[in-house]
ChimeraX commands (.cxc) that place a marker at each C-alpha (Angstrom):
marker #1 position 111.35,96.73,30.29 radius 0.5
marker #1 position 111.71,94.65,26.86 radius 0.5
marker #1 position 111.51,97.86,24.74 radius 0.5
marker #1 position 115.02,98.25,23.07 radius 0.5
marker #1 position 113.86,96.41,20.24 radius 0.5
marker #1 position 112.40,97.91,17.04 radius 0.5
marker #1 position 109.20,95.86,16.22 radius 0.5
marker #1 position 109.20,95.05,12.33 radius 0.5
marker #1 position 106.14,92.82,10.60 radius 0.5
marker #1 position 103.28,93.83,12.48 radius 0.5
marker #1 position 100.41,95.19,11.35 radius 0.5
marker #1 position 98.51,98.85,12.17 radius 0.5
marker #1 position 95.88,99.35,13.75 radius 0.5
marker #1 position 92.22,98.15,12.50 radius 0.5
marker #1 position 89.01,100.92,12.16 radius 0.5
marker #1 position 86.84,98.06,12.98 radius 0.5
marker #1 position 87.88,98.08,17.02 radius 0.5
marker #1 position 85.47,101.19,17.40 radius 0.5
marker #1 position 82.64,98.89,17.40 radius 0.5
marker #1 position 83.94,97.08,19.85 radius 0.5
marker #1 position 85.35,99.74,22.26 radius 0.5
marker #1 position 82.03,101.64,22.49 radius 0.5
marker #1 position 80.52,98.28,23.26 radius 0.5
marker #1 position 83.13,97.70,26.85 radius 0.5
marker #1 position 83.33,101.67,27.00 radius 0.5
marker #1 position 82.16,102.21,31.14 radius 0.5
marker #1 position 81.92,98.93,31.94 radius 0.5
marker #1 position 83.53,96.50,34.25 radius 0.5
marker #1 position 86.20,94.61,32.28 radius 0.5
marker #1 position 86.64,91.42,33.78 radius 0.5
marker #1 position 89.86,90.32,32.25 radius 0.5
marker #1 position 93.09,89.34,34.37 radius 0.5
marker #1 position 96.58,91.19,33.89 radius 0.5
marker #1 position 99.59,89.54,34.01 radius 0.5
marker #1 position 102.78,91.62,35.52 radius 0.5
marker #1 position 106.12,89.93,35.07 radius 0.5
marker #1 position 107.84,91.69,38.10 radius 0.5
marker #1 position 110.86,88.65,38.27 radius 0.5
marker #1 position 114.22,90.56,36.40 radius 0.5
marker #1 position 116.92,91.74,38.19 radius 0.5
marker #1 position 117.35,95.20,36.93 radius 0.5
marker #1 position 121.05,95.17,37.04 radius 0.5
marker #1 position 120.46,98.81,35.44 radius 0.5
marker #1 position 119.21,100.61,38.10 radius 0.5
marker #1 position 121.67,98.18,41.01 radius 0.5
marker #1 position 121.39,101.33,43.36 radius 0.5
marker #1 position 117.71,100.64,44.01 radius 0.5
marker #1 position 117.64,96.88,43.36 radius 0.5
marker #1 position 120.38,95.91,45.60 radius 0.5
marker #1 position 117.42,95.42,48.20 radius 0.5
marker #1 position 114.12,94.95,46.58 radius 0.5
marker #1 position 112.77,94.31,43.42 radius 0.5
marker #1 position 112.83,96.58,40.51 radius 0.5
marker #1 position 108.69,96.43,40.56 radius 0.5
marker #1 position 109.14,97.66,44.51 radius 0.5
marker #1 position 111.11,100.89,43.26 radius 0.5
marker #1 position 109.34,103.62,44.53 radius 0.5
marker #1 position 107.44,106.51,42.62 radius 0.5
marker #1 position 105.97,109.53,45.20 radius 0.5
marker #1 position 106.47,106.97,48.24 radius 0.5
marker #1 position 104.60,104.09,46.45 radius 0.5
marker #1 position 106.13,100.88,44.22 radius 0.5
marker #1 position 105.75,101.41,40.59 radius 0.5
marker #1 position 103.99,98.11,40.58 radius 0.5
marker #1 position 101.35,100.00,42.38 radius 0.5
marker #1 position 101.22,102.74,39.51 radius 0.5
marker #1 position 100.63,99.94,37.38 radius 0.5
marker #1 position 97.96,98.57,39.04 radius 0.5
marker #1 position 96.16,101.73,39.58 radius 0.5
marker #1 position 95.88,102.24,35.84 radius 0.5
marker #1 position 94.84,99.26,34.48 radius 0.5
marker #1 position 92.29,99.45,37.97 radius 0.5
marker #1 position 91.26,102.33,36.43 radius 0.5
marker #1 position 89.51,100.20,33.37 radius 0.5
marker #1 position 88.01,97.98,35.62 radius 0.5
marker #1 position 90.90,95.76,35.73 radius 0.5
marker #1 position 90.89,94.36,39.65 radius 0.5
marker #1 position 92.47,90.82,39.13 radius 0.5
marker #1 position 95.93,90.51,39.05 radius 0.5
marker #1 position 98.81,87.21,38.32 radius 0.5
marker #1 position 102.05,88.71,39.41 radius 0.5
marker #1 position 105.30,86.60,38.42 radius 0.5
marker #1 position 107.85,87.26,40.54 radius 0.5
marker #1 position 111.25,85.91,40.61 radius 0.5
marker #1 position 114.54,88.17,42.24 radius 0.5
marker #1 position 113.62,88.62,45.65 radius 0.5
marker #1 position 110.12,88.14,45.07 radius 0.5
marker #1 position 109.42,87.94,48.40 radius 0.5
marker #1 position 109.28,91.96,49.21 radius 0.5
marker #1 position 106.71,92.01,46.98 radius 0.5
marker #1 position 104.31,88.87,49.00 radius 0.5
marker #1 position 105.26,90.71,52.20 radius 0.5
marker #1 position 103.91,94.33,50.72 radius 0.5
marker #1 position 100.58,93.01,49.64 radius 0.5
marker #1 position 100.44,90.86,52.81 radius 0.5
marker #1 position 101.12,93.92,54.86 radius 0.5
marker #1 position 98.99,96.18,52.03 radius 0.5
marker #1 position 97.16,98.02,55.19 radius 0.5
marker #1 position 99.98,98.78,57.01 radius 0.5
marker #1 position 101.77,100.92,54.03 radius 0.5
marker #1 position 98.10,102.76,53.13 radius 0.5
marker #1 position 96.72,103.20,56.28 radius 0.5
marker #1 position 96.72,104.39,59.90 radius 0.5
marker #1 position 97.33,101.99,62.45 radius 0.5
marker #1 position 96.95,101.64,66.31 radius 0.5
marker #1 position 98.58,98.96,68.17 radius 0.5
marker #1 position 97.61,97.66,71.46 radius 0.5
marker #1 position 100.92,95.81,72.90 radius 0.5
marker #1 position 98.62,94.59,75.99 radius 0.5
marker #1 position 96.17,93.08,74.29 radius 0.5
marker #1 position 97.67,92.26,71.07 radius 0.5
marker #1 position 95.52,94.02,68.66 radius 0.5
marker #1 position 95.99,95.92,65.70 radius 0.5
marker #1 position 92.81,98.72,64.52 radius 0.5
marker #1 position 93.23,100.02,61.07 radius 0.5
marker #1 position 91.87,103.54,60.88 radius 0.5
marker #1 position 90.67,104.81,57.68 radius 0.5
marker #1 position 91.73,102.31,55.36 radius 0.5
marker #1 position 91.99,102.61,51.82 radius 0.5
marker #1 position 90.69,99.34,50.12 radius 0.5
marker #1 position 91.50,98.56,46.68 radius 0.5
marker #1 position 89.34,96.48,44.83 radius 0.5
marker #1 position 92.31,93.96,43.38 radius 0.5
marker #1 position 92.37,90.34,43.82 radius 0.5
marker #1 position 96.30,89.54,43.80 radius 0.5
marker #1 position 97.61,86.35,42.91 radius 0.5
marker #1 position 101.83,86.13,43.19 radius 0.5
marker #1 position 103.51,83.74,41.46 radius 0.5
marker #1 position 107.20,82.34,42.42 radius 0.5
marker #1 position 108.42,82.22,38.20 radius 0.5
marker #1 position 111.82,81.56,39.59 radius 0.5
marker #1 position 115.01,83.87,40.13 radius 0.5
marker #1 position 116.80,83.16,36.17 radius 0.5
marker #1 position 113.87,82.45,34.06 radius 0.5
marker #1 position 112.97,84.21,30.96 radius 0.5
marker #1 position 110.11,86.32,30.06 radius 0.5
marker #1 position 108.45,83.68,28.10 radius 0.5
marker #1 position 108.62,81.14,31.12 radius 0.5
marker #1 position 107.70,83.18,33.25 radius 0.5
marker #1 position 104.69,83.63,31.31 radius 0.5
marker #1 position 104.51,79.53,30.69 radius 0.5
marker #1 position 104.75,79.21,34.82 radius 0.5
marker #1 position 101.06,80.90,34.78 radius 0.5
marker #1 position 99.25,79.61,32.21 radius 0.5
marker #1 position 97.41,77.92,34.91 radius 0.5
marker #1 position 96.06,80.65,36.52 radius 0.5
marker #1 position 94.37,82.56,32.91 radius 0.5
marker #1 position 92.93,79.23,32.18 radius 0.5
marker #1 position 89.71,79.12,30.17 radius 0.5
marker #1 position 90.37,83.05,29.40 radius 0.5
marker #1 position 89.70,84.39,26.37 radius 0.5
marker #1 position 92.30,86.62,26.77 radius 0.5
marker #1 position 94.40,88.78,29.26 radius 0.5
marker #1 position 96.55,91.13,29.37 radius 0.5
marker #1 position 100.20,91.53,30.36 radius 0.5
marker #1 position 102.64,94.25,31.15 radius 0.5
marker #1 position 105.81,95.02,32.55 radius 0.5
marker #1 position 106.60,96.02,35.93 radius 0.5
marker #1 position 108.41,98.68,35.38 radius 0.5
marker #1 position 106.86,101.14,33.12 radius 0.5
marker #1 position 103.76,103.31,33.25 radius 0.5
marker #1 position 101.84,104.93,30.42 radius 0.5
marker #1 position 98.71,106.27,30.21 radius 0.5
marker #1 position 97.72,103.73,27.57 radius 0.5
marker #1 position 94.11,103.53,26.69 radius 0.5
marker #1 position 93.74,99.52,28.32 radius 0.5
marker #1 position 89.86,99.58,27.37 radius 0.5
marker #1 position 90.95,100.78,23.95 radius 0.5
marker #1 position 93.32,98.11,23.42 radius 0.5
marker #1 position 91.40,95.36,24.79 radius 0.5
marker #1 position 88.44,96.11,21.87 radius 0.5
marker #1 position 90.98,96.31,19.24 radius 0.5
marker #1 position 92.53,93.25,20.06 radius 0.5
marker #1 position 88.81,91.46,20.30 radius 0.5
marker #1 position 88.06,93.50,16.58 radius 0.5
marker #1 position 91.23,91.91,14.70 radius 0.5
marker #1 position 91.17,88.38,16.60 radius 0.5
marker #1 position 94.42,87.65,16.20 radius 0.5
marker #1 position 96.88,85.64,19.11 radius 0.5
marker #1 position 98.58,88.97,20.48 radius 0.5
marker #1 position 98.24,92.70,20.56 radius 0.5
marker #1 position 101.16,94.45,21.72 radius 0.5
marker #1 position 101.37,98.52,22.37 radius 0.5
marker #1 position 103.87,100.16,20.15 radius 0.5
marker #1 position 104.95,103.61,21.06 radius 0.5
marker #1 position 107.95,106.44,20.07 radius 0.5
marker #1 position 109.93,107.25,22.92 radius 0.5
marker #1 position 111.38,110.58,23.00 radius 0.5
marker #1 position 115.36,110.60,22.18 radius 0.5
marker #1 position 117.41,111.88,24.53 radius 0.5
marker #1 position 119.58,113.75,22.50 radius 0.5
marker #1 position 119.57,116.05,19.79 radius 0.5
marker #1 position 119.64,114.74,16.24 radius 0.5
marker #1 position 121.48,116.32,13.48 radius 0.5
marker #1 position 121.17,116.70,9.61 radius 0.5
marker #1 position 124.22,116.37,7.65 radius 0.5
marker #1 position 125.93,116.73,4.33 radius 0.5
marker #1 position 129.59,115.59,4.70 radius 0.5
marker #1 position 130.55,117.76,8.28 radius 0.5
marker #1 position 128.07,120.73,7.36 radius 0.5
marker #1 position 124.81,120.83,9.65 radius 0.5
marker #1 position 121.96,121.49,7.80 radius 0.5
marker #1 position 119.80,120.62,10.72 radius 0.5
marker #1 position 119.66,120.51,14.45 radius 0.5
marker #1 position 116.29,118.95,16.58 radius 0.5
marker #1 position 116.83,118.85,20.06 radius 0.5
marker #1 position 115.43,115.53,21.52 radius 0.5
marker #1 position 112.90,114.94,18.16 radius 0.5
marker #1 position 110.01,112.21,19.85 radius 0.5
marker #1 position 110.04,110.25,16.31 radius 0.5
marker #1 position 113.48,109.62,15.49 radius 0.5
marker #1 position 113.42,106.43,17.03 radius 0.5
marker #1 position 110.77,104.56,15.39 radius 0.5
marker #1 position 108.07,102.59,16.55 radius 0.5
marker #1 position 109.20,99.96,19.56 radius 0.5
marker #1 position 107.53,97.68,22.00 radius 0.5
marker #1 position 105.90,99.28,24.56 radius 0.5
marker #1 position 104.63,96.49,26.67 radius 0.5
marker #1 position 100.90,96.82,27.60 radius 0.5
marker #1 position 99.97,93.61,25.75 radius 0.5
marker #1 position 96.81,91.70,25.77 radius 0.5
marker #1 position 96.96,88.10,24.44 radius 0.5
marker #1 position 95.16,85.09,23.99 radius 0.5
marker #1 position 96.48,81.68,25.72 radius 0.5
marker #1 position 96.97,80.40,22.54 radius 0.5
marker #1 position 100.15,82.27,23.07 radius 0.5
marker #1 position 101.69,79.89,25.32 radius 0.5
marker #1 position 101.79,77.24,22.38 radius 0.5
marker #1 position 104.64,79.27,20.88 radius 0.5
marker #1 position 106.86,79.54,24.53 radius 0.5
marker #1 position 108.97,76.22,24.66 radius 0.5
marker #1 position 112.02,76.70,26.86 radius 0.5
marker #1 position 111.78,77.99,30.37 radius 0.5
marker #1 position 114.45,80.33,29.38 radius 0.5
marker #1 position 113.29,81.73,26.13 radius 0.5
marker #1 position 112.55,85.66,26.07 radius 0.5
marker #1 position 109.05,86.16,25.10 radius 0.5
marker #1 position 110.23,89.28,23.22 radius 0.5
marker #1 position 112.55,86.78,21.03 radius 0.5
marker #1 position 111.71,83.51,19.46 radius 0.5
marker #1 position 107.80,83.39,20.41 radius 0.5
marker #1 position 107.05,87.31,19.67 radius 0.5
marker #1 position 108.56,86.04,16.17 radius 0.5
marker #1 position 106.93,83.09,15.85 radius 0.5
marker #1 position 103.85,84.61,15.89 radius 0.5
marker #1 position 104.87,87.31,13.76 radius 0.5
marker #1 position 105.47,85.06,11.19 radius 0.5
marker #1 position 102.10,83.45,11.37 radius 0.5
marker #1 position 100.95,87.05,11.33 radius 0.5
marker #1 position 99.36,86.46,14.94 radius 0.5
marker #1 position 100.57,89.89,15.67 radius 0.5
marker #1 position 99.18,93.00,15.62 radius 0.5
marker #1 position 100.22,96.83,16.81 radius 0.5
marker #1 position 98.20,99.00,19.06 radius 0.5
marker #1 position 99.76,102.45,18.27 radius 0.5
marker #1 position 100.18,104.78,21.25 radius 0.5
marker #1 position 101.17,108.13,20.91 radius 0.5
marker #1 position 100.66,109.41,24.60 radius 0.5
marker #1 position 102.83,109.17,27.40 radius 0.5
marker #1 position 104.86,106.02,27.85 radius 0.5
marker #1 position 107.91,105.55,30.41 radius 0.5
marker #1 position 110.27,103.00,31.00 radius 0.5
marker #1 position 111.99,102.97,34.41 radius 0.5
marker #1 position 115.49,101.27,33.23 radius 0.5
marker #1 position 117.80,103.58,34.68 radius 0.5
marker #1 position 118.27,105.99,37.93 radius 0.5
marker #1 position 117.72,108.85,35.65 radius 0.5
marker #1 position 114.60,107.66,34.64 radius 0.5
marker #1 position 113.02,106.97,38.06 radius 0.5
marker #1 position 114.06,110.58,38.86 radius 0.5
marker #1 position 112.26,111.86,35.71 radius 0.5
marker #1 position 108.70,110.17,37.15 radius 0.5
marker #1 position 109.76,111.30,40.52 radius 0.5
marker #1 position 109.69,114.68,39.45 radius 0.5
marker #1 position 106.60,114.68,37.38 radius 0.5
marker #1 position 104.60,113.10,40.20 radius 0.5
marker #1 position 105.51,115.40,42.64 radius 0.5
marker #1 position 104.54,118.33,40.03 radius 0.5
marker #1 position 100.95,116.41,40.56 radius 0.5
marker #1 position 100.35,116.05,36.61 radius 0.5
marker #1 position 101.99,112.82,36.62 radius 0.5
marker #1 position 100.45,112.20,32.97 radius 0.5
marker #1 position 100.32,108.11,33.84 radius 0.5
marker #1 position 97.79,108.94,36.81 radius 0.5
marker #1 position 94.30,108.37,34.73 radius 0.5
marker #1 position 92.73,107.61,38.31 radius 0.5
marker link #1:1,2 radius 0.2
marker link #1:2,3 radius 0.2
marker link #1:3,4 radius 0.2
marker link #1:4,5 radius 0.2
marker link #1:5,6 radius 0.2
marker link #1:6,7 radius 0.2
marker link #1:7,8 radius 0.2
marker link #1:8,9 radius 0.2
marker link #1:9,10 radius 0.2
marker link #1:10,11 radius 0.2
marker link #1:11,12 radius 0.2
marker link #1:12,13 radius 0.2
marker link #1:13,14 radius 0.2
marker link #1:14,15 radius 0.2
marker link #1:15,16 radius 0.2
marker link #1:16,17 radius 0.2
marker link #1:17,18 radius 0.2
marker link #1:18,19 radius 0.2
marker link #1:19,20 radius 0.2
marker link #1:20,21 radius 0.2
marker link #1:21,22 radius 0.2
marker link #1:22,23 radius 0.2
marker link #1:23,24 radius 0.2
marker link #1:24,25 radius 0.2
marker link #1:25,26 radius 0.2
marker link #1:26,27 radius 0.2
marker link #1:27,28 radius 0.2
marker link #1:28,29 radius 0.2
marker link #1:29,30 radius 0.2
marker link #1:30,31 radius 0.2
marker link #1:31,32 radius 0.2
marker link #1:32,33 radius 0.2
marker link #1:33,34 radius 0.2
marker link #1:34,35 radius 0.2
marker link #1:35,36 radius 0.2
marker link #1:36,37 radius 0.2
marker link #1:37,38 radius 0.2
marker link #1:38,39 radius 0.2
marker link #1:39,40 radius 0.2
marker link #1:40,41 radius 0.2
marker link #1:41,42 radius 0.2
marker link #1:42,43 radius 0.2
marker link #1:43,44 radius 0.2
marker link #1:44,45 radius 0.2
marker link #1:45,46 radius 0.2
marker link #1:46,47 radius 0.2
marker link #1:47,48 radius 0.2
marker link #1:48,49 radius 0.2
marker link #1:49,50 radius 0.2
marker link #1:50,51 radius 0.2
marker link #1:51,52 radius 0.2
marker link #1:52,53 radius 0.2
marker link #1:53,54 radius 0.2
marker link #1:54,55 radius 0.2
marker link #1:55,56 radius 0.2
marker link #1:56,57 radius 0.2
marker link #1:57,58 radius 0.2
marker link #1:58,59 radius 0.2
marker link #1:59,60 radius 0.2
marker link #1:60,61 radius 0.2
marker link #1:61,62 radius 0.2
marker link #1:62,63 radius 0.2
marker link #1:63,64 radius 0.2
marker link #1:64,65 radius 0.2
marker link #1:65,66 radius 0.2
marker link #1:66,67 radius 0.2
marker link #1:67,68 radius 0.2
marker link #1:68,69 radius 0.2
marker link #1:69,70 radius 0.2
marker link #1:70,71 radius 0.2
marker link #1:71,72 radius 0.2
marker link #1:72,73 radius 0.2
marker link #1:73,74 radius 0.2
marker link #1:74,75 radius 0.2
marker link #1:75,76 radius 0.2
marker link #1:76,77 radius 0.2
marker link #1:77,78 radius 0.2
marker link #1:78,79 radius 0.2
marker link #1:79,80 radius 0.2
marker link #1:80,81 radius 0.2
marker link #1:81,82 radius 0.2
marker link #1:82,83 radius 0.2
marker link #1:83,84 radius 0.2
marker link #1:84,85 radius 0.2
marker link #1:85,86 radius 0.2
marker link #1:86,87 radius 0.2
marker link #1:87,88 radius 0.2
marker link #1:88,89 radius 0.2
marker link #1:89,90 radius 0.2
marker link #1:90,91 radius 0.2
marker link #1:91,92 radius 0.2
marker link #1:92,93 radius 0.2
marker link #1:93,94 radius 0.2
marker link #1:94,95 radius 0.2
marker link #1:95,96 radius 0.2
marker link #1:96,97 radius 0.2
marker link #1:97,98 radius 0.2
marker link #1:98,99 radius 0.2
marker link #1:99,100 radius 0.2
marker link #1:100,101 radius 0.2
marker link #1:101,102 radius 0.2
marker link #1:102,103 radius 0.2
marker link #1:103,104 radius 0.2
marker link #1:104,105 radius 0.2
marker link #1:105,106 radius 0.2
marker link #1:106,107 radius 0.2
marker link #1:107,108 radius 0.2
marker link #1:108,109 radius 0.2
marker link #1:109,110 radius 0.2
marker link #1:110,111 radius 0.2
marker link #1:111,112 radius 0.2
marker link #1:112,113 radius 0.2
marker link #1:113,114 radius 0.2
marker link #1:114,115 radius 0.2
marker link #1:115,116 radius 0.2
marker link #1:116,117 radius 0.2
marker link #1:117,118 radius 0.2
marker link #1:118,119 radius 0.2
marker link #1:119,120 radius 0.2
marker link #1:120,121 radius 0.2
marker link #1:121,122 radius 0.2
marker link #1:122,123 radius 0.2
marker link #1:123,124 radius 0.2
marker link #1:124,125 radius 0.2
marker link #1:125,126 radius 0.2
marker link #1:126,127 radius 0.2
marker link #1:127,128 radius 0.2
marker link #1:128,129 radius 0.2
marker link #1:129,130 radius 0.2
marker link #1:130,131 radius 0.2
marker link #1:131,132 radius 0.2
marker link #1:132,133 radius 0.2
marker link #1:133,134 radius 0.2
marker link #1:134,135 radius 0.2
marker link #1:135,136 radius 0.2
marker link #1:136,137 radius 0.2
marker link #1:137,138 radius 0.2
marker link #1:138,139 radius 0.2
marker link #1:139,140 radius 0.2
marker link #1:140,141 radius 0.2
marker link #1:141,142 radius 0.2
marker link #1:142,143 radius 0.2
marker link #1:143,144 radius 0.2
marker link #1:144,145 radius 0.2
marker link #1:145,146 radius 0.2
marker link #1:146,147 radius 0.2
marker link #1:147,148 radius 0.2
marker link #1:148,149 radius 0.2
marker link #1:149,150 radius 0.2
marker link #1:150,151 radius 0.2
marker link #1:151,152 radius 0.2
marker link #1:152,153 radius 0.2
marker link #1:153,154 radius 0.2
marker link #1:154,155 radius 0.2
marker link #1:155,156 radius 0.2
marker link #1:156,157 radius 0.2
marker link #1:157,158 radius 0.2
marker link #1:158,159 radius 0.2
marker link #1:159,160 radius 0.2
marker link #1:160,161 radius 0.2
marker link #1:161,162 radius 0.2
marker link #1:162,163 radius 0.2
marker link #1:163,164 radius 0.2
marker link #1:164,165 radius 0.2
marker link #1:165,166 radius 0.2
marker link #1:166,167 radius 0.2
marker link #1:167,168 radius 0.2
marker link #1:168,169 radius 0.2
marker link #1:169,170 radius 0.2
marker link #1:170,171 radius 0.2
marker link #1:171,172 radius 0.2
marker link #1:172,173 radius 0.2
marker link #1:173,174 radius 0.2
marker link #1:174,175 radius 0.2
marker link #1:175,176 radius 0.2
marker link #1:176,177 radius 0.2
marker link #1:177,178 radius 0.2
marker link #1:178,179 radius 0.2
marker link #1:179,180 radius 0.2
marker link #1:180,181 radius 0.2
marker link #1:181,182 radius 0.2
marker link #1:182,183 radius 0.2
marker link #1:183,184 radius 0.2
marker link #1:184,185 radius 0.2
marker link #1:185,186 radius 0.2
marker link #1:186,187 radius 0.2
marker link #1:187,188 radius 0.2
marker link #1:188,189 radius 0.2
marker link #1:189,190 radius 0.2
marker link #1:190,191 radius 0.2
marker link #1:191,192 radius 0.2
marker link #1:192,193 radius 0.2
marker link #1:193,194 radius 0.2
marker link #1:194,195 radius 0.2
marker link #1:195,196 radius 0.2
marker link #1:196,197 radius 0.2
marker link #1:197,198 radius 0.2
marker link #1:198,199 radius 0.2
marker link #1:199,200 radius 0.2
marker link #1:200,201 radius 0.2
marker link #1:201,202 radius 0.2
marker link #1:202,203 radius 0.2
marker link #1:203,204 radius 0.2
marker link #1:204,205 radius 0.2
marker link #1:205,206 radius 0.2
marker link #1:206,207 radius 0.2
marker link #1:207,208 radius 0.2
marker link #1:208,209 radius 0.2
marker link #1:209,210 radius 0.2
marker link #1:210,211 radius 0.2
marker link #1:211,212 radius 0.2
marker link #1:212,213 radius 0.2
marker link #1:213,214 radius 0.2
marker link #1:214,215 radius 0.2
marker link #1:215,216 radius 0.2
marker link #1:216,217 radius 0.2
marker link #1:217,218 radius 0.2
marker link #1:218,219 radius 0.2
marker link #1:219,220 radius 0.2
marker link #1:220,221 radius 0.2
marker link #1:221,222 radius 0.2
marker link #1:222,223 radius 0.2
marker link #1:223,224 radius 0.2
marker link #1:224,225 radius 0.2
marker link #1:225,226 radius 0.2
marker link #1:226,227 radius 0.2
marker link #1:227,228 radius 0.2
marker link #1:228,229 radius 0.2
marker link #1:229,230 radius 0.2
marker link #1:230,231 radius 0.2
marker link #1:231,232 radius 0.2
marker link #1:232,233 radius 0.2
marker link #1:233,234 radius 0.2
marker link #1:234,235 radius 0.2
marker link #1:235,236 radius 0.2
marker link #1:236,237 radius 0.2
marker link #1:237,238 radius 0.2
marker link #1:238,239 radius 0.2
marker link #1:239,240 radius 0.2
marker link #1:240,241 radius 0.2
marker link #1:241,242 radius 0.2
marker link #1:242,243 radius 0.2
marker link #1:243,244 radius 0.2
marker link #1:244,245 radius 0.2
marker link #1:245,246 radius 0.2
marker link #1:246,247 radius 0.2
marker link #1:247,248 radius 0.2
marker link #1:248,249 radius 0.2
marker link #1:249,250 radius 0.2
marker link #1:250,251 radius 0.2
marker link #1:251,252 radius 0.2
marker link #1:252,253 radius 0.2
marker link #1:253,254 radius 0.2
marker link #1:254,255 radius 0.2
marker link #1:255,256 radius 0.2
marker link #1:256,257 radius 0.2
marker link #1:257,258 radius 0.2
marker link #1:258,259 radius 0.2
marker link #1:259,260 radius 0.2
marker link #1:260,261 radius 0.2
marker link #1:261,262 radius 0.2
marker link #1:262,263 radius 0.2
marker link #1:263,264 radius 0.2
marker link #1:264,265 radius 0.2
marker link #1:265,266 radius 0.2
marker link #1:266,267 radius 0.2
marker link #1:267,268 radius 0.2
marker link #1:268,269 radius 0.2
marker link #1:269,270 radius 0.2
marker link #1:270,271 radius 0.2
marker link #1:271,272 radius 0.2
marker link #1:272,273 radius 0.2
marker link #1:273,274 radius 0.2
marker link #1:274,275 radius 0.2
marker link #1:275,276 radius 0.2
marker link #1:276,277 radius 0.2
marker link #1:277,278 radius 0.2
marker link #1:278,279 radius 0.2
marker link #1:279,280 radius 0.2
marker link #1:280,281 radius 0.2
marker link #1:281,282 radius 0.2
marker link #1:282,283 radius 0.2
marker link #1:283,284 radius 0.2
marker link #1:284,285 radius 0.2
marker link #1:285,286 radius 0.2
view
């Protein structure tokens, strides 16, 4: 996930979304969300030497499917999936989506498959080959055909979960009509942070959740207008387009101050594993 990156120039968030939230609040948000699920995720190799970093799984399931879930659970069903490093796994999981959710009974005989009790999720799935070394910003480019004539739509990262408010963000970003919204939250530091006067400690917080500042959190929702501003296949979204449009003040922050995850390391995948097998995975709004 592009997160390592303090975000600097973008405006707060605007009282003037409330309006507009209580106005989508319980109904069927008809929006698309864009996942880019191409990187290689050379961070956490022991997992991605085989599949995708988007087919790492959480409780037996891909975190792409976590991701789907929640923004499912705003009554986002259509999704535009880049994929890129072995993007195939991914096309064969959502070809073979009954087979990993449900019971199955083959008939070798007569060559027939029954699916027993199967769990159907309301998504519309579209997968798009981005290519394997392509940035984040062409990646993004590569679909502009498929949120055509969209007012807006969202976008994420396929490999973090949060339990973002989506419907929230969606009316904020329709309030302040600007290009981009982008969800901005404080991860918690892993270590301790001390206070000091020369070498004497005159304070000690163990693993203080605002000592990193504010950072990009994925969890975007943009207009198509954005694509204007992406010009080289290989460009990083996060890089010379995110600062484009900051400097045309086309930017603005959705502050989130809930729970937000990145899955960029082994230790970090064992960290959700553990809180969803506790069962208050905080990420699982559905």
């Amino acid at each position: 996930m592009q997160s390592n990156k303090n975000i600097v120039g973008i405006s707060g968030q605007w009282a003037g979304y409330d309006v507009h939230r209580a106005q989508i609040r319980g109904q069927k948000e008809r929006m698309k969300a864009v996942i880019l699920a191409g990187g290689l995720g050379t961070r956490i190799s022991e997992e991605t030497a085989v599949r995708p970093k988007p087919m790492v799984e959480i409780g037996g399931l891909p975190i792409l499917w976590h991701i789907l879930k929640l923004y499912s659970a705003h009554g986002i069903n259509d999704f535009v999936i880049c994929c890129g490093y072995k993007g195939y796994v991914i096309k064969e999981y959502f070809a073979n989506y009954f087979l990993h959710t449900s019971d199955v009974t083959f008939d070798m005989k007569d060559n027939e498959m029954t699916v027993h009790d199967s769990v159907a999720e309301p998504w519309r799935v579209t997968l798009v080959d981005t290519g394997q070394s392509t940035g984040t910003g062409g990646r993004l480019k590569r679909i502009a055909r498929y949120v055509e004539g969209e007012e807006s739509f969202c976008m994420t990262y396929g490999d973090g979960v949060a339990n973002v408010d989506i419907t929230a963000s969606i009316a904020f970003h329709r309030a302040h009509g600007k290009n981009a919204t982008l969800t901005s939250v404080q991860p918690i530091a892993r270590f301790g942070a001390l206070g000091l006067s020369g070498t004497e400690i005159h304070s000690f917080h163990e693993k203080p959740g605002d000592e990193g500042g504010w950072i990009n959190g994925g969890f975007f929702v943009l207009s198509p207008k954005i694509f204007s501003y992406i010009t080289d296949d290989k460009q990083m979204f996060e890089r010379e387009p995110i600062e484009s449009l900051v400097a045309d003040r086309e930017v603005r922050a959705f502050f989130h101050r809930g729970f937000w995850q990145a899955m960029d390391t082994v230790r970090d995948k064992q960290y959700l594993e553990e809180l969803w097998s506790s069962g208050k995975a905080p990420w699982k709004t559905w």
